[in-house]
N, C-alpha and C positions, 0 to 999 in steps of 0.2 A: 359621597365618594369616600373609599378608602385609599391611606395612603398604601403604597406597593413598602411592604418589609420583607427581611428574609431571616425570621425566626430559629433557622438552620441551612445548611447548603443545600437540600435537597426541595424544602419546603416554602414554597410564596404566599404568601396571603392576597385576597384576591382586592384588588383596586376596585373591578367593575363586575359587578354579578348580576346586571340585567341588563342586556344590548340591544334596542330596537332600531330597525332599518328601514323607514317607509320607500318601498318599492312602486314606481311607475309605472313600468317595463322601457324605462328611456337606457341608454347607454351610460348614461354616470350613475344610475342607481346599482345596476348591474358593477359597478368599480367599487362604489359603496360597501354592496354585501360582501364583496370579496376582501376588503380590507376588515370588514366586521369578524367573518369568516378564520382572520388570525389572529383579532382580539380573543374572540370567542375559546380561541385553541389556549392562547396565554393565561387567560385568567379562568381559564374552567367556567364561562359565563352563560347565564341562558339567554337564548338570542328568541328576540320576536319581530316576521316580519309583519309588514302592515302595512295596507294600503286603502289611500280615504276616499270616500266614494264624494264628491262635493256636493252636497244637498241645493244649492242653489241652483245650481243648470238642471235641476229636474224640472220637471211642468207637473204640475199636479191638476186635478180635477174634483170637483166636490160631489159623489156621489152619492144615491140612496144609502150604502152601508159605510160612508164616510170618507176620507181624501184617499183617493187611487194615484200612483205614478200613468202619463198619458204617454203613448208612442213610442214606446217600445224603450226606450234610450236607458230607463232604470235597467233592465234584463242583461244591455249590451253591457254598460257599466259594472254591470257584476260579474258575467261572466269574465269582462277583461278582469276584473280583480283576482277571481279565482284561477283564472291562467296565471296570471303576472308570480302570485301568490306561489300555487304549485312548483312554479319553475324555480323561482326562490328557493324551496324545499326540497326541489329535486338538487340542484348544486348544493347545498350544506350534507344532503344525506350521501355524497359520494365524495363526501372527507370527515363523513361520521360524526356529522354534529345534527342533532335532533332541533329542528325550527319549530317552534309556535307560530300558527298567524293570524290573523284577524285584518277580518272587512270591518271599516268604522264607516259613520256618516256622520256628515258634517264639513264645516271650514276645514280645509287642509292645513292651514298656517297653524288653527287655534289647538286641534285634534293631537299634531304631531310635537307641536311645543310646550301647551298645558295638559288638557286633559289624559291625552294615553302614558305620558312619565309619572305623571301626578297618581294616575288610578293604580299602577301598575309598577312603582317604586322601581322605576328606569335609572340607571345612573351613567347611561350615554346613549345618546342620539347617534348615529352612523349614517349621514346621506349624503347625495352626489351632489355636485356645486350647483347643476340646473337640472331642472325635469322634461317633462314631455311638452308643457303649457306654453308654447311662446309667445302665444296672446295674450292671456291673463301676466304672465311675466313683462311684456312689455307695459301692460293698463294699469297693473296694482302693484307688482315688482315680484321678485323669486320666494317660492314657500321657505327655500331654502335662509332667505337672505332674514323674511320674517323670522323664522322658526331660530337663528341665531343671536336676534335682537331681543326677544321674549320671556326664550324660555329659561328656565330657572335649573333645568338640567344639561352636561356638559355636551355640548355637540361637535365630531368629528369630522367635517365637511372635504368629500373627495373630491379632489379634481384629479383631470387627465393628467398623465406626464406626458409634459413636453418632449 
């Protein structure tokens, strides 16, 4: 991270120049990208949304040409990713900020806290205090709450106003 200085009146140097926002399609992710939204505006940042597809609730099956996803549930999963995704993309592009996005697999905790800042020189995290999961949230606890314990890059956690 960079400090924020003001080198002349006119000129900032940027604090944060990579923003990623992992998107659900829940209602605090949606608050997320929007608070990202006018980071993104402040520091001139490139913003990436992302959304992790969790590898473990697939079924897989061992086939002649090698492991297949079974029952349809990989398809549903992506296509919701590429929805969630687009919509994401369509709200930044109609206050003219261009999103990257990316489908990842894997752990959601491990994905959004290590590997995708780490691969991709992130220097803040942007996500909503809870997601879609209330099950896994109540069995293992919030990605959000993991992804704040973990990881090694700064995270911005939105909650609703009261």
């Amino acid at each position: 991270m960079k400090v924020v200085t003001k080198s002349s009146e006119s000129e900032l140097i940027t604090m944060y120049q990579h923003i990623a926002v992992p998107l659900d399609g829940s209602h605090n992710a949606q608050l997320a990208l929007n608070e990202a939204l006018k980071l993104v505006k402040t520091f001139n940042a490139k913003l990436t949304l992302i959304n992790v597809i969790d590898d473990k609730r697939l079924i897989y099956s061992v086939t002649s040409t090698g492991i297949a996803h079974t029952g349809g549930y990989y398809e549903e999963l992506t296509t919701h990713a590429k929805d969630v995704l687009a919509e994401g993309q369509a709200i930044a592009a109609k206050q003219g900020i261009t999103a990257e996005t990316a489908i990842l697999h894997g752990n959601p905790k491990q994905v959004i806290a290590e590997d995708f800042p780490h691969d991709h020189k992130v220097d803040l995290i942007v996500m909503g205090k809870s997601g879609t999961d209330a099950m896994d949230r109540l069995l293992v606890g919030s990605t959000t709450a993991s992804v704040v314990r973990t990881t090694q890059t700064n995270v911005l956690v939105v909650a609703e106003a009261q």
